[in-house]
Wavefront OBJ file of the C-alpha trace (Angstrom):
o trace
v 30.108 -102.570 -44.917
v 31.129 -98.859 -43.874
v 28.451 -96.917 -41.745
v 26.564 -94.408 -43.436
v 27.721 -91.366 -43.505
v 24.610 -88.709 -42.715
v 23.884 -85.708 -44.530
v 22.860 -82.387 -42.992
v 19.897 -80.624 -43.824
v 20.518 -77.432 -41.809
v 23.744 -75.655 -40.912
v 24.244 -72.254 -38.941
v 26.573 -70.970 -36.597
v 26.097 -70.593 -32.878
v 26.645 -67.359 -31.159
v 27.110 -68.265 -27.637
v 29.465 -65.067 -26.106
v 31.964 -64.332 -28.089
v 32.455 -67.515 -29.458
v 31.036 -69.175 -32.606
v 30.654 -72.868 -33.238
v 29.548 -74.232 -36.792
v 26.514 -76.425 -35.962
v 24.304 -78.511 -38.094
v 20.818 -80.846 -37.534
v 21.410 -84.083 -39.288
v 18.817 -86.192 -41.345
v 18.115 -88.479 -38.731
v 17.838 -85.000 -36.288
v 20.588 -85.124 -34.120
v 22.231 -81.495 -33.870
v 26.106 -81.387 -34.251
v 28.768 -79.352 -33.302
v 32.002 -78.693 -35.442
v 34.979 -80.722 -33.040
v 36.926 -77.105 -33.233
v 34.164 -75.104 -32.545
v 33.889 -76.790 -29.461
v 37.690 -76.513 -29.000
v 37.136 -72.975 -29.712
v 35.100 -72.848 -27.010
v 36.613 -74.296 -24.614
v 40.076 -71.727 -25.080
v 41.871 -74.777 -27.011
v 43.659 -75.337 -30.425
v 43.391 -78.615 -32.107
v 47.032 -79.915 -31.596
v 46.357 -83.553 -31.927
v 46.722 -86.036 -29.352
v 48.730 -85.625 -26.023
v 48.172 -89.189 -24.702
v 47.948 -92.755 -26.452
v 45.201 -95.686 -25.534
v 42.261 -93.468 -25.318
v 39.575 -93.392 -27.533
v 38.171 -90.062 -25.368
v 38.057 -86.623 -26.968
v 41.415 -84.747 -27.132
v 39.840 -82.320 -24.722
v 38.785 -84.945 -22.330
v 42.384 -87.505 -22.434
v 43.862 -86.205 -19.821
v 44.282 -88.516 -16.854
v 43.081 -86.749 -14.096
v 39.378 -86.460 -15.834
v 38.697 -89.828 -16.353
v 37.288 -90.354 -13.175
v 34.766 -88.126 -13.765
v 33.971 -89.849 -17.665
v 31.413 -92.537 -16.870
v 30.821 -95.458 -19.290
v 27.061 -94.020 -19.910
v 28.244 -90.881 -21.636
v 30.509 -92.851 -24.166
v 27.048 -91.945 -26.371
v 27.545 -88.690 -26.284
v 31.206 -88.449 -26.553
v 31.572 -90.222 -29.717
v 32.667 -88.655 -32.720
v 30.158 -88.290 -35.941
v 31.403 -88.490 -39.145
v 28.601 -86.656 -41.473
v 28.740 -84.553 -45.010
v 28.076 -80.714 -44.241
v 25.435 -78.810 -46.997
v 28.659 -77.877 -48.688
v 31.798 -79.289 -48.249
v 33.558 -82.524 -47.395
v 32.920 -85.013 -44.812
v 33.669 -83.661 -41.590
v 33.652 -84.938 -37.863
v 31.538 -83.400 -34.863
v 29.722 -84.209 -31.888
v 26.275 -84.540 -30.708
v 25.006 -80.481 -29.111
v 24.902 -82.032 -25.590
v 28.418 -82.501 -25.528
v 29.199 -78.574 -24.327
v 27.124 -79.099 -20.896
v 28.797 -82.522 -20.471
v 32.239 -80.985 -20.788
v 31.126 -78.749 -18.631
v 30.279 -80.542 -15.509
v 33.344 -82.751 -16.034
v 35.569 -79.519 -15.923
v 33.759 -78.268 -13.030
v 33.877 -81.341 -11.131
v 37.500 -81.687 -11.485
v 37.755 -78.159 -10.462
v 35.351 -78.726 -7.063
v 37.715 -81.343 -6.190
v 40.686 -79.621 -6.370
v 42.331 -81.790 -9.279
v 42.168 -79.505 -12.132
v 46.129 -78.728 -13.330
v 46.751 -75.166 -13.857
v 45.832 -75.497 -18.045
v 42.736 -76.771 -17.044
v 41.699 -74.155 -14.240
v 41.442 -72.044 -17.766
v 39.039 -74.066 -19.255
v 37.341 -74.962 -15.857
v 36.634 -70.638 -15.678
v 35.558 -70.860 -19.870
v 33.147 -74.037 -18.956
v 31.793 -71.402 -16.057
v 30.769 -69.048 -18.867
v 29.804 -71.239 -21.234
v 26.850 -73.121 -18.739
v 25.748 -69.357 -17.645
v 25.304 -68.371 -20.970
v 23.721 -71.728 -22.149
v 21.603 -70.695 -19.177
v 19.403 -68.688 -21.469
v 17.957 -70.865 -23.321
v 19.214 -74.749 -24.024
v 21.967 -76.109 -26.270
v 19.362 -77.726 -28.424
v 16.945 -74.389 -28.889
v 20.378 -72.764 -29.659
v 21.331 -75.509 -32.709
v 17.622 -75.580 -34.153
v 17.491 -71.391 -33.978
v 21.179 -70.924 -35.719
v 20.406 -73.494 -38.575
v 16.632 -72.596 -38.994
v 15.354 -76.373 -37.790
v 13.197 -75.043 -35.085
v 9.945 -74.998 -37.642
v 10.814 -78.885 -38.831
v 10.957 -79.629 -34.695
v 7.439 -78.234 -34.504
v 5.644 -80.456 -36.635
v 7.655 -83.629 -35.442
v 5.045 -86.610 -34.408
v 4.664 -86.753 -30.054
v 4.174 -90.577 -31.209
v 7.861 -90.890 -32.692
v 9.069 -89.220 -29.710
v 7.280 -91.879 -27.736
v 8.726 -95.174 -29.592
v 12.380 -93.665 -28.970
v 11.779 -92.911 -25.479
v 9.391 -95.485 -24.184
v 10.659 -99.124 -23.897
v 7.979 -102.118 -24.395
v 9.302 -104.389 -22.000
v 10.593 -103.196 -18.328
v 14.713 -102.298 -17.807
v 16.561 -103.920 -15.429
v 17.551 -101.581 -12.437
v 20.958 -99.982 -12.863
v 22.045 -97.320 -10.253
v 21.373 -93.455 -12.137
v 20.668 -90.731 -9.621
v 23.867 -91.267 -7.647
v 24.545 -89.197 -4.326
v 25.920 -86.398 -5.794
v 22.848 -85.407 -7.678
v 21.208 -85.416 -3.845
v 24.369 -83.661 -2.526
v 23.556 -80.828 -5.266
v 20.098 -80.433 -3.484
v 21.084 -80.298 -0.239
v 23.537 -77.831 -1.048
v 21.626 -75.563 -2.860
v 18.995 -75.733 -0.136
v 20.980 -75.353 2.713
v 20.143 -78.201 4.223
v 23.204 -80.469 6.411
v 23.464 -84.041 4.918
v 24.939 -87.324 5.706
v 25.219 -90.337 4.323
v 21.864 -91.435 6.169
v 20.010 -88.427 5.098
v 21.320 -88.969 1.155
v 19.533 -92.515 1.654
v 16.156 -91.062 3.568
v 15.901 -87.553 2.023
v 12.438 -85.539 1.754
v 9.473 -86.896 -0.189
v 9.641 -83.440 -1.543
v 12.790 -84.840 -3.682
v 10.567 -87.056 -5.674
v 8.386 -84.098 -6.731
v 11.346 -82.028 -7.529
v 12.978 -84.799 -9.516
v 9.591 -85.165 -11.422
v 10.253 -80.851 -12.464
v 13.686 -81.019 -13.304
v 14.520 -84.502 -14.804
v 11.285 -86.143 -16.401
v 9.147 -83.037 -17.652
v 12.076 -81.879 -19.639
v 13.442 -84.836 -20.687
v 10.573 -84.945 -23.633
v 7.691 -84.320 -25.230
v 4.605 -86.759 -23.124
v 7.624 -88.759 -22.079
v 6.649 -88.196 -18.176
v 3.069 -88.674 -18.169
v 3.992 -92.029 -20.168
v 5.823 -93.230 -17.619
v 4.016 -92.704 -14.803
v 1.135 -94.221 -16.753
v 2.903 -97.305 -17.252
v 4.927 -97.542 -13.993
v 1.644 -97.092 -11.995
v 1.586 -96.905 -8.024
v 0.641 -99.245 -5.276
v -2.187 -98.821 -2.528
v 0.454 -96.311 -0.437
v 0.691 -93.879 -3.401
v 4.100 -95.012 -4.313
v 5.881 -95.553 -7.429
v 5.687 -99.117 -8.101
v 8.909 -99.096 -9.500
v 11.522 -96.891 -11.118
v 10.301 -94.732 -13.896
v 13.739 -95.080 -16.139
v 13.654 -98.365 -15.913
v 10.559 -97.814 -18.447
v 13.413 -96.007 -20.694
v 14.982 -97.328 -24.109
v 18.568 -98.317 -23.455
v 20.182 -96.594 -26.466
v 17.685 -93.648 -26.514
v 15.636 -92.961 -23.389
v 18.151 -93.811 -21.202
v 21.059 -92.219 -22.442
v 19.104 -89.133 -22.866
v 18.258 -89.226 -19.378
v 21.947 -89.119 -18.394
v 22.857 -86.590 -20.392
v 19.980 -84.068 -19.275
v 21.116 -85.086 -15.409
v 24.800 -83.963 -16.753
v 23.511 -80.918 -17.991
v 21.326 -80.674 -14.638
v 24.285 -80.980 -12.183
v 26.117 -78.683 -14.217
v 23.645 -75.846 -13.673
v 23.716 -76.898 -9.841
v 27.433 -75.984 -10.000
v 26.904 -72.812 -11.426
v 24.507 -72.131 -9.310
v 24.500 -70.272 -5.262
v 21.417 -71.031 -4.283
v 17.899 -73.414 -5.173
v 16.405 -70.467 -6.384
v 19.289 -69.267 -8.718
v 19.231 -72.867 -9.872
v 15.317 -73.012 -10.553
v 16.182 -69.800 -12.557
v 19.019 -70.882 -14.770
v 17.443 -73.911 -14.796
v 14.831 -72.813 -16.526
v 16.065 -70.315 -18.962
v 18.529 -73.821 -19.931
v 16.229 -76.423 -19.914
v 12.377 -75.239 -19.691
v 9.598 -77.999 -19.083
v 8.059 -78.976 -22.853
v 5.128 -76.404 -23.382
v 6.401 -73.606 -21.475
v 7.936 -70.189 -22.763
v 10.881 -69.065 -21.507
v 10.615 -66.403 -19.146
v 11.016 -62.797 -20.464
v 13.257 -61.433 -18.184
v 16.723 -63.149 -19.853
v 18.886 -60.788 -17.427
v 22.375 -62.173 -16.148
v 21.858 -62.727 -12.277
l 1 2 3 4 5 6 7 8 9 10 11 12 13 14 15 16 17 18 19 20 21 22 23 24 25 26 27 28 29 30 31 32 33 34 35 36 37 38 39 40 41 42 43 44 45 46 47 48 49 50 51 52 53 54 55 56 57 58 59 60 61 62 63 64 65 66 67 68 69 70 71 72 73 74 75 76 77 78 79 80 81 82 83 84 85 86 87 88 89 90 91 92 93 94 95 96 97 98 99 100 101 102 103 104 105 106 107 108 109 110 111 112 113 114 115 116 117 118 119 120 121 122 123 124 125 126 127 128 129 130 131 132 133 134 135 136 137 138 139 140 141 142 143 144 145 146 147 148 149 150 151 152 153 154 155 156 157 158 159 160 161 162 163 164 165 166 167 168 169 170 171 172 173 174 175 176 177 178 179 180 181 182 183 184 185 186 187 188 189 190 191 192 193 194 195 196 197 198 199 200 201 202 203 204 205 206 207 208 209 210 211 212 213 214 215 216 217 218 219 220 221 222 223 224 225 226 227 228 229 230 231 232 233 234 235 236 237 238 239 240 241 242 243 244 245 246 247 248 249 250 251 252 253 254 255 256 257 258 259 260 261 262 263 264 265 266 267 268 269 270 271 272 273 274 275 276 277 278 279 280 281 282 283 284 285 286 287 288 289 290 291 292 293 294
């Protein structure tokens, strides 16, 4: 039997620069971008495949990127197949795609392994995750197609079920040491390999403000209410290990992409505190007013 293919029930285009990308919110909510808006975005033409035995996105094949393309964001970088409002059926990808690409691009870049095309796109990603820095991919989708009301009145207790697994995870590594590099960088602070492994309790507090009260609606204060703490004050065990393999989870890793990619952008913590939340504000929190490029 063929998977369904989704309908969507709102469409719009995002304005993000000078670039426009058709974007719709699905029946099932996810928010989709048009594959050549995101092309568009990026300074590319669809051309069609360069390279053979990939399954990757023709703006990811290229070799020297897959080492940044980790089996957890194969969620994300799937094609959807869905039926527009008007039209045919047509092909896009879920809206947190564009900071994924992103970070991928600029991590190529960082390490000195983008090819010259690529330094291009690496400069258009650089644009693209400072002007996404005023207010997230997601607000974007549900303001251009007029979903934003619908998201209001969605149930905390749905959000809950997707997020929250009933039984606990098994441990797989997520915050790995770049994510701590990031920090220390931004904070000016000299790290080792020792100091990645004992860093600052302040980290944990920090990690609490940038990953978990953004990730969703209630989803922190669920965790921590069913991870619990020992008679030290510590965590009893990992709080995404309390997160839905095909929802919570992969959320998670896509919100850390989007994270890290901000970090990048960023020359300081408290540029990245800034952009960081103009891109991805805490649930319950307005955006700031002053939406100024730094």
């Amino acid at each position: 039997m063929s998977e369904k293919v989704l309908k969507a029930t709102h469409s719009g285009v995002l304005q993000i620069g000078n670039t426009e990308i058709p974007c719709h919110v699905l029946e099932n909510g996810e928010r989709i971008l048009s594959t050549r808006g995101v092309m568009k975005s990026l300074g590319r033409t669809w051309r069609g495949r360069k390279y053979s035995g990939t399954q990757l996105p023709v703006f990811l094949e290229a070799k020297n990127l897959h080492p940044y393309i980790s089996d957890e964001l194969a969620m994300v970088l799937t094609p959807i197949a869905f039926k527009p409002k008007t039209g045919y059926k047509s092909e896009g990808y879920r809206a947190e795609i564009l900071p994924t690409i992103c970070d991928i691009y600029l991590r190529a870049q960082d390490d000195g392994v983008s090819t010259p095309a690529q330094e291009s796109i690496a400069r258009n990603c650089e644009i693209l995750v400072r002007a996404l820095s005023k207010v997230g991919i997601i607000a974007l989708v549900d303001e251009a197609t007029g979903f934003q009301d619908v998201r209001a009145r969605q149930a905390l207790q749905k959000i809950l079920e997707e997020f929250i697994a009933k039984e606990l995870q098994p441990w797989v590594k997520t915050f790995d040491d770049e994510f701590y590099k990031l920090i220390f960088k931004l904070n000016d602070w000299s790290y080792t390999e020792q100091s990645i492994k004992k860093r600052p309790g302040v980290i944990g507090r920090w990690t609490n403000d940038i990953i978990y009260d953004r990730l969703a609606p209630g989803v922190k204060i669920e965790l921590h209410k069913l991870t619990g703490r020992d008679e030290m004050g510590r965590l009893k065990t990992h709080l995404h290990r309390h997160l839905t393999r095909n929802v919570g989870y992969q959320k998670l890793l896509q919100h850390l992409s989007a994270v890290e990619a901000l970090m990048r952008a960023s020359n300081d913590w408290r540029g990245f505190k800034r952009l960081l939340a103009r891109a991805l504000p805490k649930y319950g929190e307005q955006l700031p007013l002053n939406l100024n490029s730094d």
